[in-house]
C-alpha positions in Angstrom: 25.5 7.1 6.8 26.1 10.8 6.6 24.7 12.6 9.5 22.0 15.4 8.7 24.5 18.2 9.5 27.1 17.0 6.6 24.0 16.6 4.5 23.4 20.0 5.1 26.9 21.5 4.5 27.2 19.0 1.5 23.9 21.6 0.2 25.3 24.5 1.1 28.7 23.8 -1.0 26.8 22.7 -4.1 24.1 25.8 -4.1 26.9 28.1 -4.1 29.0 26.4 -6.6 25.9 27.0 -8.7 25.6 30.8 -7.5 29.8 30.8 -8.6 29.1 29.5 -11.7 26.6 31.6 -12.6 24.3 28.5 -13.9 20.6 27.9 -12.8 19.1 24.5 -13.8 15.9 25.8 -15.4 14.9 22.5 -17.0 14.3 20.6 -14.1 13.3 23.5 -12.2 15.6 23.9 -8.8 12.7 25.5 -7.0 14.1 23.7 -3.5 15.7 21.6 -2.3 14.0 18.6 0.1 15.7 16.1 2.3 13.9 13.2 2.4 15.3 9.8 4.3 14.4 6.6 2.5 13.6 4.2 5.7 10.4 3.1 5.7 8.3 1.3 7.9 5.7 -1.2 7.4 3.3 0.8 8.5 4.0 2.4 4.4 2.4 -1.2 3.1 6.5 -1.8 2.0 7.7 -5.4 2.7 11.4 -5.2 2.2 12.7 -1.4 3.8 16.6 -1.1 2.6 18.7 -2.3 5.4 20.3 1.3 6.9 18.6 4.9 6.5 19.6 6.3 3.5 19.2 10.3 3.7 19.1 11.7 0.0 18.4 15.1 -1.8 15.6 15.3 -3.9 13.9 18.4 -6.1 11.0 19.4 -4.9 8.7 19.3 -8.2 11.2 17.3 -9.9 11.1 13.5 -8.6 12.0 11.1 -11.5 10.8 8.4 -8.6 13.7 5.5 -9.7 14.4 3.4 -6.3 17.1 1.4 -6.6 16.0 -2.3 -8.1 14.0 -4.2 -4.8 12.9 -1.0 -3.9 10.1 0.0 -6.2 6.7 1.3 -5.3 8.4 3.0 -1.5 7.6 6.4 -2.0 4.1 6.1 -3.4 2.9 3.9 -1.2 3.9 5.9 1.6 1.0 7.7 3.2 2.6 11.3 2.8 2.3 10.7 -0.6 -1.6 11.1 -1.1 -1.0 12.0 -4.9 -0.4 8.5 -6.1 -3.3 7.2 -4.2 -6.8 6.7 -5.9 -9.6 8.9 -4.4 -12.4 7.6 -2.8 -14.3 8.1 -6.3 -12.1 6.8 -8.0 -11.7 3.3 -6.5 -12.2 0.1 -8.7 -12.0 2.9 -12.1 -8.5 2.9 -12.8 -7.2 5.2 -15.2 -5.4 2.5 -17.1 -1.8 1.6 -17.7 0.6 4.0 -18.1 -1.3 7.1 -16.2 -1.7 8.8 -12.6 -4.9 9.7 -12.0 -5.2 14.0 -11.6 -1.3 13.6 -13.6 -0.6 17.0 -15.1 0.6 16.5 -18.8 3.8 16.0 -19.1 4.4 15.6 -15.4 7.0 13.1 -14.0 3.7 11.1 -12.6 2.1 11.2 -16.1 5.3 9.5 -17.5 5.5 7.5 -15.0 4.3 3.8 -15.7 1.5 1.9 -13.2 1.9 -1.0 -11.9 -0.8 -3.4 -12.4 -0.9 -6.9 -10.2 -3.6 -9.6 -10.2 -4.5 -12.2 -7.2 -7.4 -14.1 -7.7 -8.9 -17.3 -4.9 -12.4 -18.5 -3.3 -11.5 -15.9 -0.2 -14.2 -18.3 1.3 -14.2 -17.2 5.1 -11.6 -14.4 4.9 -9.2 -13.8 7.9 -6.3 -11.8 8.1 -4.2 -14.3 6.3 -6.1 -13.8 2.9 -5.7 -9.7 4.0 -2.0 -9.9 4.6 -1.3 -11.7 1.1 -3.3 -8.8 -0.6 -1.2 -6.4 1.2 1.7 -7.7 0.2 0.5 -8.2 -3.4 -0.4 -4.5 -3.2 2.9 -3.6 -1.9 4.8 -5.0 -5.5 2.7 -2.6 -7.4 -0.1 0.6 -7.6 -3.2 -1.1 -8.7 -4.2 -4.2 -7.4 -7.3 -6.2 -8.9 -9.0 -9.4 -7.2 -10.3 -12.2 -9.4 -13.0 -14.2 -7.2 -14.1 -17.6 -7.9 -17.5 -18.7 -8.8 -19.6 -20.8 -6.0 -19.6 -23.7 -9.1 -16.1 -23.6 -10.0 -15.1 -23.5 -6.1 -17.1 -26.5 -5.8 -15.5 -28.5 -9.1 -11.9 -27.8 -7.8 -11.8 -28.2 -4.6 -15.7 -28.8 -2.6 -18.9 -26.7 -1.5 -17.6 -23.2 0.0 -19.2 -21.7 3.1 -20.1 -18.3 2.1 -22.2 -17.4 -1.1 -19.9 -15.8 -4.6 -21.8 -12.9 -3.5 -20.8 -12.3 0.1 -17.5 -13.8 -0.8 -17.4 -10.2 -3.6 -18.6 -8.0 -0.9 -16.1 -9.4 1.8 -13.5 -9.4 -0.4 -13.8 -5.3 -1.8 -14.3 -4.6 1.8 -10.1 -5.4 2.5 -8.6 -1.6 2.4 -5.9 -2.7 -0.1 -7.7 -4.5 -3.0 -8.8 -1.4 -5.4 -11.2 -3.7 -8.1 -12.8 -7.0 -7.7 -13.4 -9.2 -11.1 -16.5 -11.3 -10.4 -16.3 -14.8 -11.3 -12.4 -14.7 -12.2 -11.5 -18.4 -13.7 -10.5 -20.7 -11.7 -6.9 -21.6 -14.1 -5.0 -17.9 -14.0 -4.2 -17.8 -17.8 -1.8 -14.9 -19.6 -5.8 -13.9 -21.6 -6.8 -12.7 -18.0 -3.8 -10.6 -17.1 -3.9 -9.5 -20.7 -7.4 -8.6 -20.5 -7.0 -6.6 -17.5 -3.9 -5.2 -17.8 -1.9 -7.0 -15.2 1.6 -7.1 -15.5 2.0 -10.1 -13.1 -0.1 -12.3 -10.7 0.9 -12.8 -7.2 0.2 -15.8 -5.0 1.4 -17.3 -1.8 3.6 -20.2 -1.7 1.7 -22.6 -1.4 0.0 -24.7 -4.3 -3.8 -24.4 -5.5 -4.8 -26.9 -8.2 -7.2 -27.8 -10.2 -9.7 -31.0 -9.7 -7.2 -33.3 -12.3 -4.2 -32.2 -9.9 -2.9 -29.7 -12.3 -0.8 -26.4 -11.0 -3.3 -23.3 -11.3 -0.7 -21.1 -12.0 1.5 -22.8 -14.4 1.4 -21.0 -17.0 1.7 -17.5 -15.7 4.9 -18.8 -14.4 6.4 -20.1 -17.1 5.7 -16.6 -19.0 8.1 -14.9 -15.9 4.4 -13.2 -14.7 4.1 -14.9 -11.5 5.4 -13.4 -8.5 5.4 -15.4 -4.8 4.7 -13.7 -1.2 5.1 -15.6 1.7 1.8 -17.5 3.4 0.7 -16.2 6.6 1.7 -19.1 9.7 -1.0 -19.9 12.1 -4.5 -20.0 10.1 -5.7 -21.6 7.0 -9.6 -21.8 6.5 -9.4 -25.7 7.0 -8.1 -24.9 11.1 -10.9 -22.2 10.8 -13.7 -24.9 10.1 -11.5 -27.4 12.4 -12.1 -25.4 15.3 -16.1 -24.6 14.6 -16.3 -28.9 14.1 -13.8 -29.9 17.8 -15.7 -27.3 20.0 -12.6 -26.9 22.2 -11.4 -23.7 23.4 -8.1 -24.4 23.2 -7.6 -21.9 20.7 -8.0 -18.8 23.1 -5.1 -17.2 24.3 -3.6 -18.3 27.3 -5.3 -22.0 27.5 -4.0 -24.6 26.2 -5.9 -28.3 25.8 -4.1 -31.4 24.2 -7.6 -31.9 22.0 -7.0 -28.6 19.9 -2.9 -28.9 20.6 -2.3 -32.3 18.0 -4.7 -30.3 15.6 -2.1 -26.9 15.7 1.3 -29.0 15.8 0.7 -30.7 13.1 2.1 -28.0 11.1 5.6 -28.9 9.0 5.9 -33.0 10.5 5.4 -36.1 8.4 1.8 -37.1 7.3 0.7 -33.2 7.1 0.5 -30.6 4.7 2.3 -27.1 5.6 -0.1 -25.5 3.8 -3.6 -26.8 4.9 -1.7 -27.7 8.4 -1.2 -24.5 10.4 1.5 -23.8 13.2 0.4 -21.7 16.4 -0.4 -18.1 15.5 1.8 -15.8 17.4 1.5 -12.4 17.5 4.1 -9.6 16.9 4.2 -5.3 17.1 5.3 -5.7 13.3 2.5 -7.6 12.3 0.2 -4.8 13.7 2.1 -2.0 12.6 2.1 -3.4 8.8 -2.0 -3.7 9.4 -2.3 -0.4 11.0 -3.2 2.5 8.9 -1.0 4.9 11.7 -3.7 7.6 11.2 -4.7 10.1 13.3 -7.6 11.4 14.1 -7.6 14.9 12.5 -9.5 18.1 12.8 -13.1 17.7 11.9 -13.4 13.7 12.0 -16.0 12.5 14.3 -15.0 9.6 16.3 -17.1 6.5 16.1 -16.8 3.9 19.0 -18.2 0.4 18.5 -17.1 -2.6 20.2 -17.7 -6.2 20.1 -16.0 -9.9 19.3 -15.8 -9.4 15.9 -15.0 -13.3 15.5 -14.6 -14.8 12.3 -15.0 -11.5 10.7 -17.8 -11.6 8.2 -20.2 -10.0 5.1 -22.7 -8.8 8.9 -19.2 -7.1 10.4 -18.6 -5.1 7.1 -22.7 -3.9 6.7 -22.2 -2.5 9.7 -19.4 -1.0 9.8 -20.0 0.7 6.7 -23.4 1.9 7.7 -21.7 3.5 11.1 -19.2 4.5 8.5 -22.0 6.6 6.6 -23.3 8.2 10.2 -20.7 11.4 9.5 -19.0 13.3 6.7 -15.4 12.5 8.0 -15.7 9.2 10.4 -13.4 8.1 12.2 -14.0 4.5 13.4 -12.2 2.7 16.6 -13.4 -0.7 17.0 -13.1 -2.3 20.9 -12.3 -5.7 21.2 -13.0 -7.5 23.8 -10.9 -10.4 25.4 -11.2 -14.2 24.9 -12.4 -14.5 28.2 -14.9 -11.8 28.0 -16.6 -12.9 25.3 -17.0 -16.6 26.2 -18.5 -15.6 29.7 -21.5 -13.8 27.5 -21.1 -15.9 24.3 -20.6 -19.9 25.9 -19.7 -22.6 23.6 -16.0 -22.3 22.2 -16.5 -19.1 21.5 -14.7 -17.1 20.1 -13.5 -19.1 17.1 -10.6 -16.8 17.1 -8.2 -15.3 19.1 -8.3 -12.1 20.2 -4.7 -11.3 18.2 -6.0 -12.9 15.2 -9.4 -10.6 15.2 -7.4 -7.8 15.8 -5.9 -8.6 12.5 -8.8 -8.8 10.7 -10.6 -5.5 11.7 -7.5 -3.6 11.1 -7.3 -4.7 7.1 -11.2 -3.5 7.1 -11.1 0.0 5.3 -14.0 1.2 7.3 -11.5 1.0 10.6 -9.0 3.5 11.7 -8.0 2.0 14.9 -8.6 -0.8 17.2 -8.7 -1.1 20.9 -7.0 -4.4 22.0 -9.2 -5.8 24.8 -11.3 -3.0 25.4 -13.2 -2.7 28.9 -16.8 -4.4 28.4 -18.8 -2.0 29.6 -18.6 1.6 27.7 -17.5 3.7 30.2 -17.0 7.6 30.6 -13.2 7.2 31.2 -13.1 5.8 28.1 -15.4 7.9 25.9 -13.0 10.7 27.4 -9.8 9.3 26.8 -10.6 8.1 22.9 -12.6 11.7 22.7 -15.8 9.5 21.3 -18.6 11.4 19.6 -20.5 8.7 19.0 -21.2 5.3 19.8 -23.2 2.9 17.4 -24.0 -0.3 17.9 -25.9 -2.9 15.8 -29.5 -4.3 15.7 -28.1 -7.5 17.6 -28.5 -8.6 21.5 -27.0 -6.5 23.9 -25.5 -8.8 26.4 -25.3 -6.9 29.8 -22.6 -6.9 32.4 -21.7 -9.3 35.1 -23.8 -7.9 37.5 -26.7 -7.5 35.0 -26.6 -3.4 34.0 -26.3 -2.1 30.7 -22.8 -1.7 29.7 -24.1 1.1 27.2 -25.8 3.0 30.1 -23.4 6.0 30.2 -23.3 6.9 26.4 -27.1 6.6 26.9 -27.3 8.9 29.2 -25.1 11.4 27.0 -27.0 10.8 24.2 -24.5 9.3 22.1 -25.4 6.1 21.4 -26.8 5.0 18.3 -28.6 2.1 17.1 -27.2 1.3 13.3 -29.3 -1.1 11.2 -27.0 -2.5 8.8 -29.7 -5.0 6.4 -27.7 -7.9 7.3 -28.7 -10.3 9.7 -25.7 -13.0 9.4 -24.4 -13.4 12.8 -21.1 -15.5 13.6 -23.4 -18.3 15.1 -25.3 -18.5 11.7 -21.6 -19.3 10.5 -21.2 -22.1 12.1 -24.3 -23.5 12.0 -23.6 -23.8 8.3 -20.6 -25.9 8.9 -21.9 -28.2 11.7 -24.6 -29.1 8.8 -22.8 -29.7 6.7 -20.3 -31.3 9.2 -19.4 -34.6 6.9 -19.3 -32.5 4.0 -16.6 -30.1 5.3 -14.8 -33.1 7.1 -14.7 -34.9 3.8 -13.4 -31.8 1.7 -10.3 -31.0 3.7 -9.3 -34.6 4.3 -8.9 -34.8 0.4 -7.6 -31.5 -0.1 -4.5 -32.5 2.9 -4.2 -35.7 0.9 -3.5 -34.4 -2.3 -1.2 -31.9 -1.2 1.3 -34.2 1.0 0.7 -36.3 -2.8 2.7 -33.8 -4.2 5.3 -33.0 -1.3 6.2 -36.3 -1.4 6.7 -36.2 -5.3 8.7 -33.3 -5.2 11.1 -34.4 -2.8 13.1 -36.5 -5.0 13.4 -33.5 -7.4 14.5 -31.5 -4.3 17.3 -33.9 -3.5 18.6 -34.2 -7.6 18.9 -30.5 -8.1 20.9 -30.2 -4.9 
C-alpha cells in the first residue's frame, strides 16, 4: 500500500505534467483533487470491507462511483455520504429505478442506477436476528422494501403468530434500515412481486422457509438468478424465544448457567435438531455492536434524551414510546440505559428477562428512534450520570416505576432538576402481556414448533445424499 506521502508526491508529479502540457480536463471538471481511502468499517452497514486499505484519488464533483465487483454500494452507504440517503420525508416514497433523489440532471448520481432488494417473512416477535438480516439485505443495495405476511397466511404455512399483522407492520418499519413496508406481501416470493415493485433481487437467510405442502418459498426467484443469501444470525430464533417464555428458567441470563435451559441451547447443529429452528449460545462480539451502531454523535443543537429500562423482547409498546420521546424535541437525540440481567430480575421476578442483556442491546440499537445505548446503566438516574451523558431530558413511560433497593425513587434527582418527563405513548402492551399470550396458548405454540423442527430435519436428512453425490 502506498503511504500517504508517495500519494501525495504521485499528485504533485501528475498536476504539473498537466500545467507542462498545457491541457486542463474541462469535461470532467478537475476542480480538486480528494484523497479518499477505501476501508470501511461495519459501522458504514458494509459486510465484506476489501481486505488492506486501498488509498485512491478521486475528483471531487466527478465520482463515476464503480467499486471494483464485491464492492458495490461502499461509498453510499457510508455515513459521510448523506447525498445518497433518503430524507426523513422521503422514507417509504422512492423515487423509482434508475434516479437519486435531489439528483441534478445529468449528474453522475442521476445516471447512476438504484439498487432495489426485497425481503419479505412473519417478523412475528422481532429480535436482533430479523434486524441483522435486513441490514445485511440493505447493505447489497440502496432501497430496501419489506413484504410482511398476513396473520391468515402465517397461520396456513406455518401456525397462529404471536403478534397481530398490524403490530407485526409497525414493528417491522420501526428497524432503521428497512425504507418501505408492503403490507400483506404473499407468502410464495414470485418474479410478479419483484417485478411489481421493482426489485432487482430478493434476499434471505440461509435457512429454508416453506410452504404448508413442503414446497421451497423461494424457488423460483432462485432459479431466475434473483435470489441472493446472507448468513442467519447464531444464538436466537423466535422458537428459543417462545422456549424460554414456556421453561421459566433463567438460564438464559448472562453469567448463569442451569442444565434445564443448557440441552434446550446445545442442541444447535447435533443429530435429531434443526440448525435453523435449533439455536447455539449467543455470544457477543465489539463487531456485532459496531455494525448495529449508528457511530453518531451528538451534535450542536440535539437535545439529549435519557430513558432507561429492560427493554426485553423488544416490542410494538418499546417503539410507541420511543417515538413519542422521539417527538419531545426538534433534533433528539435518544440514549437508552439498559440495565443488567440481575437488575432487572430483582425488580421484575419470574425468568425475567427473556433476553440477555447483549441480545437487548442488539435490538434497541437497530431501532431508528436510538442513537446510542448504555450497556448496563446504573438503576437509579443519577446526577453523575445526567452530567457525564450531558442529558436534557429524561422521559419515562406511563408504566410502574419500580424503586430502588432501599425503597427511593431512582428518578428523584432529574425530578428535582426538572427534567423528567412522563411520555404517554397510546400503547399499553407490556413484555408480561407477551408472554401471557404464549403461556395460553402454551399447547398451541408447543405444537407449532415441534412440527416446524420436524419438517426441517425432513429435509436435512433428504438432502444429505445429494450432498454426498455432488461431492
Amino acid at each position: 500500500m502506498r503511504s500517504l506521502l508517495q500519494v501525495r508526491y504521485f499528485l504533485s508529479i501528475v498536476g504539473r505534467q498537466l500545467t507542462q502540457s498545457g491541457r486542463s480536463y474541462r469535461g470532467g471538471g478537475w476542480k480538486e483533487a480528494v484523497l479518499t481511502q477505501r476501508n470501511f468499517s461495519p459501522v458504514h452497514r458494509h459486510d465484506h470491507p476489501p481486505a488492506s486499505a486501498e488509498l485512491e484519488v478521486a475528483v471531487a464533483g466527478n465520482v463515476e462511483n464503480t467499486p471494483r465487483p464485491g464492492h458495490l454500494n461502499m461509498l453510499k452507504n457510508g455515513h459521510h455520504h448523506h447525498h445518497h440517503r433518503l430524507p426523513p420525508h422521503q422514507v417509504g416514497k422512492d423515487a423509482g429505478p434508475g434516479s437519486t433523489p435531489g439528483a441534478p440532471t445529468g449528474s453522475p448520481e442521476k445516471r447512476r442506477r438504484r439498487v432495489r432488494v426485497w425481503c419479505d417473512g412473519c417478523y412475528d416477535m422481532v429480535h436482533y436476528g430479523h434486524s441483522n438480516q435486513l441490514r445485511q439485505a440493505k447493505a447489497m443495495g440502496d432501497y430496501l422494501i419489506v413484504g410482511v405476511h398476513t396473520d391468515s397466511e402465517i397461520s396456513k404455512h406455518k401456525g397462529p403468530p404471536v403478534f397481530t399483522q398490524e403490530e407485526r407492520y409497525k414493528m417491522v418499519r420501526a428497524i432503521k434500515w428497512v425504507d418501505e413496508v408492503v403490507e400483506g406481501a404473499p407468502y410464495v416470493t414470485a418474479l410478479e412481486t419483484l417485478d411489481k415493485y421493482n426489485c432487482d433481487f430478493c434476499v434471505h437467510g440461509d435457512d429454508l422457509t416453506l410452504t404448508v405442502d413442503g414446497k421451497d418459498t423461494y424457488e423460483e426467484v432462485k432459479k431466475s438468478g434473483r435470489y441472493r443469501e446472507c448468513k442467519r444470525t447464531q444464538g436466537v430464533s423466535t422458537t428459543d424465544l417462545v422456549g424460554r417464555m414456556l421453561l421459566m428458567t433463567k438460564a438464559h441470563h448472562s453469567n448463569i448457567d442451569a442444565s434445564d435451559y443448557q440441552q434446550h441451547t446445545d442442541n444447535f447443529g447435533k443429530n435429531n435438531h434443526s440448525p435453523w429452528t435449533g439455536v447455539s449460545q449467543f455470544l457477543q462480539t465489539s463487531q456485532k455492536i459496531i455494525q448495529f451502531a449508528s457511530g453518531q454523535e451528538p451534535q450542536p443543537g440535539d437535545t439529549i434524551i435519557y430513558v432507561a429500562g429492560a427493554f426485553d423482547l423488544f416490542h410494538i409498546g418499546h417503539v410507541d414510546f420511543l417515538r413519542a420521546a422521539h417527538k419531545m424535541a426538534d433534533k433528539p437525540y435518544i440514549i437508552v440505559g439498559l440495565h443488567f440481567d440481575q437488575e432487572v430480575n430483582r425488580y421484575k421476578g419470574k425468568n425475567y428477562p427473556i433476553m440477555n442483556v447483549h441480545e437487548r442491546t442488539l435490538s434497541v440499537l437497530a431501532c431508528r428512534y436510538v442513537s446510542e445505548v448504555v450497556i448496563g446503566a446504573p438503576f437509579a438516574v443519577t446526577k453523575d450520570l445526567l452530567d457525564h451523558l450531558k442529558v436534557d431530558l429524561v422521559c419515562h413511560g406511563k408504566t410502574q416505576i419500580y424503586p430502588k433497593k432501599d425503597g427511593s425513587d431512582p428518578y428523584a434527582v432529574s425530578r428535582k432538576q426538572g427534567i423528567l418527563r412522563t411520555v404517554d405513548s397510546g400503547n399499553n402492551l407490556t413484555t408480561d402481556a407477551i408472554v401471557q399470550r404464549i403461556t395460553k396458548n402454551r399447547l398451541l405454540f408447543q405444537d407449532r414448533n415441534q412440527k416446524k423442527e420436524a419438517t426441517e430435519i425432513a429435509i436435512i436428512q433428504a438432502m444429505q445424499p445429494h450432498q454426498v453425490a455432488d461431492q
